[in-house]
C-alpha positions as CSV (number, residue, x, y, z in Angstrom):
1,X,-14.5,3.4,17.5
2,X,-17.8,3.1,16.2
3,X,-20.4,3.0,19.4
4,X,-23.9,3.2,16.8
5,X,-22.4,-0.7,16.3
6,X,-20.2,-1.5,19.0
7,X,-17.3,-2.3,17.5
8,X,-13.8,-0.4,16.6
9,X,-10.8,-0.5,14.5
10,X,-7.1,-0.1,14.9
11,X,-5.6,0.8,11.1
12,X,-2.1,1.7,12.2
13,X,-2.3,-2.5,13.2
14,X,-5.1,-3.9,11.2
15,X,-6.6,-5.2,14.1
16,X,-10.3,-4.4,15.7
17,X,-13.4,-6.3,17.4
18,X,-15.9,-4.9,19.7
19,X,-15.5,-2.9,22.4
20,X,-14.7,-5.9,24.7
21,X,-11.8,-6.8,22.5
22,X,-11.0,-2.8,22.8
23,X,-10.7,-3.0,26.6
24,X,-8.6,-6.5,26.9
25,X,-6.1,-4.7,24.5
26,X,-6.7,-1.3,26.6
27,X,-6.7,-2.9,30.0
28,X,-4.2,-6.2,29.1
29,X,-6.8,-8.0,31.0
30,X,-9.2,-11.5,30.1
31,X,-13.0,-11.3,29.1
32,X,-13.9,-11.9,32.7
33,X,-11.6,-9.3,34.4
34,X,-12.9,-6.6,31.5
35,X,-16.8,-7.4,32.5
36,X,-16.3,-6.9,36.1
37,X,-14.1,-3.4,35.5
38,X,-17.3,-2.6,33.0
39,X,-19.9,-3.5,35.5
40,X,-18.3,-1.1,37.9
41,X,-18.2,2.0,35.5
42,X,-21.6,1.0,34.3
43,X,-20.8,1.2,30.6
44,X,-24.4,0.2,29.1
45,X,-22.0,-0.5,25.4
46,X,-20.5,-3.2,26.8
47,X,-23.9,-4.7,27.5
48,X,-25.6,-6.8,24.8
49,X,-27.3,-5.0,21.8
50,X,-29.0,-5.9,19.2
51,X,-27.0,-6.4,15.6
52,X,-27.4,-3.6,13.2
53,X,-27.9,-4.2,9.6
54,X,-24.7,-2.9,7.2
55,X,-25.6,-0.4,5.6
56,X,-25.6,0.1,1.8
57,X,-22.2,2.4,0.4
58,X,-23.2,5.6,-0.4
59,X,-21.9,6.3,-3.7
60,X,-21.9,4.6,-7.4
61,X,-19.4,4.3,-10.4
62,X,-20.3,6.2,-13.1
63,X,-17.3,5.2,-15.3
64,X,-13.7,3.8,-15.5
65,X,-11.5,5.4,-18.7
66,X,-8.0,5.6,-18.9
67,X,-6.3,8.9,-17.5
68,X,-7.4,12.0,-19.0
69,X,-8.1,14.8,-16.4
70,X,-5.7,17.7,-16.3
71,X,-6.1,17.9,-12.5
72,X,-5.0,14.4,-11.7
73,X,-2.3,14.6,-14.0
74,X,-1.0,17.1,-12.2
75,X,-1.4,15.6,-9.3
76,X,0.6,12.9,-9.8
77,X,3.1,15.1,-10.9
78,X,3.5,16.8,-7.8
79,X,3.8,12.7,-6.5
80,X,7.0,12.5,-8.4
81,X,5.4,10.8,-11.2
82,X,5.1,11.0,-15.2
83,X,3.1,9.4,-17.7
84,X,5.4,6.3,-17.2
85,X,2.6,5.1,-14.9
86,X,-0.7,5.8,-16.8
87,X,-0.9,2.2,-18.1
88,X,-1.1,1.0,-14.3
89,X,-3.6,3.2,-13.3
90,X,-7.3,4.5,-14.4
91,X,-9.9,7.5,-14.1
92,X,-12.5,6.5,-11.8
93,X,-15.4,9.1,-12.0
94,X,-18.3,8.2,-9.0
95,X,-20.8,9.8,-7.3
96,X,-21.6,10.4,-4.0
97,X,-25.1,11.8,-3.1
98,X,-25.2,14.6,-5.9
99,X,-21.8,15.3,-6.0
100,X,-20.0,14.4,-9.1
101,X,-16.1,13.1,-8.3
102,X,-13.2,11.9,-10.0
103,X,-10.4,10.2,-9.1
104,X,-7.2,8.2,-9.7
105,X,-7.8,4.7,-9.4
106,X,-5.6,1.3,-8.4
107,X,-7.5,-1.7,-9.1
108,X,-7.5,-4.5,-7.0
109,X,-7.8,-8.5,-7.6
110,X,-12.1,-8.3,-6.4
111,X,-12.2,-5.4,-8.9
112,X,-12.2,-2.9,-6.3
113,X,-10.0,0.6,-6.6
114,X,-7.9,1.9,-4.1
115,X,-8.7,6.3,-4.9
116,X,-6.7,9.0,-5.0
117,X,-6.7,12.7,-5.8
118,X,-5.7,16.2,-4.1
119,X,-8.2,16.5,-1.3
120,X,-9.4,12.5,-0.8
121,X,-8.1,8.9,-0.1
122,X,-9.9,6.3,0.0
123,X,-11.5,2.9,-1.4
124,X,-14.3,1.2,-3.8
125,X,-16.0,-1.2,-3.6
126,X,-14.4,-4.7,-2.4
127,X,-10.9,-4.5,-0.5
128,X,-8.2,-6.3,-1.6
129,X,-4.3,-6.8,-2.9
130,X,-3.0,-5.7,-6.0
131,X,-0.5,-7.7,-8.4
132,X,1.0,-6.1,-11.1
133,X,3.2,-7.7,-13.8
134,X,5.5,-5.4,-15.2
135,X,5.8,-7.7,-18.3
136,X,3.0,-7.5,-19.7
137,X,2.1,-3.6,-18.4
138,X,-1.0,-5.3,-17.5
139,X,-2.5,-6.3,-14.0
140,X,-2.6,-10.2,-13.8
141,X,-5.4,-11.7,-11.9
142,X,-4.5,-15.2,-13.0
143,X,-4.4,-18.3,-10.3
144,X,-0.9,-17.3,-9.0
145,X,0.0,-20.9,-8.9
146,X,0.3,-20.9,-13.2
147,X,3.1,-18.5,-13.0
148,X,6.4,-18.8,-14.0
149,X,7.6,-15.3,-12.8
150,X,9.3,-15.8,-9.4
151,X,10.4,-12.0,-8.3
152,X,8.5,-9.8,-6.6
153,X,8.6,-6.4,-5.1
154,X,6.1,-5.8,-2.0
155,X,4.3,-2.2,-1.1
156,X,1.7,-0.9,1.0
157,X,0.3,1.9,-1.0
158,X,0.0,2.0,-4.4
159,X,1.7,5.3,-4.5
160,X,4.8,3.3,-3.4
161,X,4.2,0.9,-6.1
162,X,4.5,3.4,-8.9
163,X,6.9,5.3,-7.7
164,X,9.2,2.1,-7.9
165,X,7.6,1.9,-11.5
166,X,9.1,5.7,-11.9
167,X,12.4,5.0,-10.8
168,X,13.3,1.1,-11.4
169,X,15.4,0.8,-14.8
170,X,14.3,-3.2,-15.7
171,X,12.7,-5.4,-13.0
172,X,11.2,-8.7,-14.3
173,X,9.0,-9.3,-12.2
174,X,5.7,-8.8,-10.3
175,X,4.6,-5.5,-7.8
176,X,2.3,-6.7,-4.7
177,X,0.2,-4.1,-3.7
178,X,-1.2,-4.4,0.1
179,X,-3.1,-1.8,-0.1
180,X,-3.4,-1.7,3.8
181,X,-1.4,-3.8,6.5
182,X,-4.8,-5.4,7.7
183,X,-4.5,-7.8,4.3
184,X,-0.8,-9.1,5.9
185,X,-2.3,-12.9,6.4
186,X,-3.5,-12.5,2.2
187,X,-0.2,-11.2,1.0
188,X,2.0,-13.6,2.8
189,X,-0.7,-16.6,1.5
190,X,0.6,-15.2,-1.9
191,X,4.2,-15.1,-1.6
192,X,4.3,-18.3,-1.0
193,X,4.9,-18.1,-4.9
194,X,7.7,-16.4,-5.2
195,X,11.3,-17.1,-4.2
196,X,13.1,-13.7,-4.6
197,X,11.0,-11.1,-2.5
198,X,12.2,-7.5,-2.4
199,X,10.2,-5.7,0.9
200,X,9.4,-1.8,0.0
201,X,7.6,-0.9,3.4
202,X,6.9,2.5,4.8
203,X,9.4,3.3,7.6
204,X,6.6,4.0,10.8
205,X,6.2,1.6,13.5
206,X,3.2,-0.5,11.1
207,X,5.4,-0.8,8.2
208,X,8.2,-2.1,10.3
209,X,6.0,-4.4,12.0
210,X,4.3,-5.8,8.6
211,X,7.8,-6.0,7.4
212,X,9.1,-8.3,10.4
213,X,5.7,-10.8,9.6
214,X,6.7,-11.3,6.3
215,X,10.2,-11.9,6.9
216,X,9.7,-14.2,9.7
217,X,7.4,-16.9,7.0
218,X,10.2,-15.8,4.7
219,X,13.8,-15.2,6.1
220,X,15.5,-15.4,2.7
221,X,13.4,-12.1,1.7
222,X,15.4,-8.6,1.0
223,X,14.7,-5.5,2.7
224,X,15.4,-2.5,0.9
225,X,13.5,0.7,3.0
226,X,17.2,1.4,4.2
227,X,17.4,3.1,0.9
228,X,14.8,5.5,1.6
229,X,15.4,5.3,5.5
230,X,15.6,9.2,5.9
231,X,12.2,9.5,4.7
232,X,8.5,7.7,5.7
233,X,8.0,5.5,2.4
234,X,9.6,5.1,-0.7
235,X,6.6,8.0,-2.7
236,X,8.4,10.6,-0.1
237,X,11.9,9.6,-0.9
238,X,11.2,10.1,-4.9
239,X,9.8,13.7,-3.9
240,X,12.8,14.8,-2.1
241,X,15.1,13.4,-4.7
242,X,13.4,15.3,-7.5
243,X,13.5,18.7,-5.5
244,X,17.0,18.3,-4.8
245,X,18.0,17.7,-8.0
246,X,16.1,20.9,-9.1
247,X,17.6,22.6,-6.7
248,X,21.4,21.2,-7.7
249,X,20.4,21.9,-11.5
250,X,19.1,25.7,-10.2
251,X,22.5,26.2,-8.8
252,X,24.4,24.6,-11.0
253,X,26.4,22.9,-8.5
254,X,28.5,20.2,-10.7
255,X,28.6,17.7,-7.5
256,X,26.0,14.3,-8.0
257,X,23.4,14.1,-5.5
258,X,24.7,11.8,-2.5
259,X,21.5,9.5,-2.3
260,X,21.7,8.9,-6.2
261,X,24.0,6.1,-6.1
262,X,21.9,4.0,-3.5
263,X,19.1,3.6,-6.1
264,X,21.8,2.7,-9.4
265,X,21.7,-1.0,-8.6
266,X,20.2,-2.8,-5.9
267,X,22.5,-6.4,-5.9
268,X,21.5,-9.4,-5.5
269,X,22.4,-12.5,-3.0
270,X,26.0,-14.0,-4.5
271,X,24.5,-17.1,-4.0
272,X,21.3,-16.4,-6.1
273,X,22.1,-16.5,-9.8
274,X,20.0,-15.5,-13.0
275,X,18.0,-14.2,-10.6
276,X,15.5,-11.5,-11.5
277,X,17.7,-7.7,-10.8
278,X,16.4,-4.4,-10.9
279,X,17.9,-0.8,-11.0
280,X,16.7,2.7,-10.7
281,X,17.3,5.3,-12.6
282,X,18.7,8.5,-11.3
């Protein structure tokens, strides 16, 4: 909640408004019902103020390269990830007040970046969704409406997104990127386009939510986070897989790690044929 402008936002539901829209979600209660309760607690934020300019962000882009810094590197390591996924992402360096920062960066359609590195998370310029096609290695901002590619794979994070990159074996196909829950009505609009949609949504109570929107306008879509269902998101699941296979290699145990085989094909509809199939590679 923001009380300099009145107004607050709920991320874990991508929903917000002022504080009167606060209280009728607080309270359950109508417009009316939430003035009266206000007028008795004399809450002087609830009373009419004057609208405050938005302010200007605080930082610029200095540039946008391709990966290069040790430090991110080796932070996406310790994500599970190898250089498998440097064409999909870049090196933003920006600056905030005088501080010099650099980052991983996950463009979006308005040219924004989604931001990434060991200590921040965060966002660039203009929110937005992400589509990546995988068969070009190339992020396709194209009028959806021209393609011909029908399969798709849906995330929230980015981190997600790649890690499916790190794991799948062939997927022809696009990645949708939310890049938060609050851009559900945009990424539904697009997948309207597609008639094979694979759902990768975290497992918390906002991810199942989003997940149950999309496959309400699309009952024929395929929900695969039972795959990873031990574990938050689908980044999380390729971390513990990784450390247990260490571990297994450490001890040379000769058994196969149980979870492996969940992740060697995921099948498709019988009824659906030539459609496009994916696998992940141990």
């Amino acid at each position: 909640m923001d009380k300099r402008i009145n107004a607050w936002y709920l991320h874990s539901e991508g929903v917000g408004g002022k504080n009167t829209d606060f209280m009728k979600k607080y309270l359950n209660a109508s417009v009316n019902e939430v003035l009266d309760w206000a007028q008795k607690q004399n809450f002087s934020s609830f009373h009419q103020q004057q609208q405050i300019k938005k302010s200007e962000p605080n930082y610029t882009i200095d540039e946008i390269l391709d990966l290069q810094n040790p430090n991110l590197k080796q932070y996406l390591q310790g994500r599970g990830l190898s250089p498998k996924v440097y064409d999909y992402i870049k090196e933003v360096r920006f600056t905030v007040g005088e501080k010099k920062l650099y980052a991983i960066g996950f463009e979006n359609l308005s040219g924004g970046f989604e931001i990434r590195n060991s200590f921040y998370k965060g966002s660039l310029l203009k929110k937005d969704i992400s589509i990546l096609n995988l068969n070009s290695n190339l992020q396709d901002i194209s009028n959806l409406q021209d393609k011909n590619i029908k399969g798709v794979a849906v995330f929230e994070g980015f981190m997600d997104a790649l890690s499916f990159i790190e794991m799948q074996k062939s997927f022809a196909g696009d990645i949708l990127v939310m890049n938060s829950i609050a851009l559900i009505n945009k990424s539904v609009e697009c997948l309207k386009n597609y008639s094979d949609i694979n759902i990768f949504l975290d497992n918390d109570n906002a991810g199942i939510k989003c997940k149950s929107q999309i496959i309400k306008y699309f009952p024929e879509a395929k929900d695969h986070c039972s795959i990873y269902s031990n574990h938050k998101d689908l980044n999380e699941f390729l971390i513990h897989r990784i450390n247990n296979d260490v571990a297994i290699n450490s001890d040379k145990h000769s058994e196969k790690f149980p979870e492996a085989d969940k992740l060697e094909e995921i099948k498709q509809e019988p009824e659906i044929k030539n459609s496009n199939g994916f696998k992940m590679k141990r």
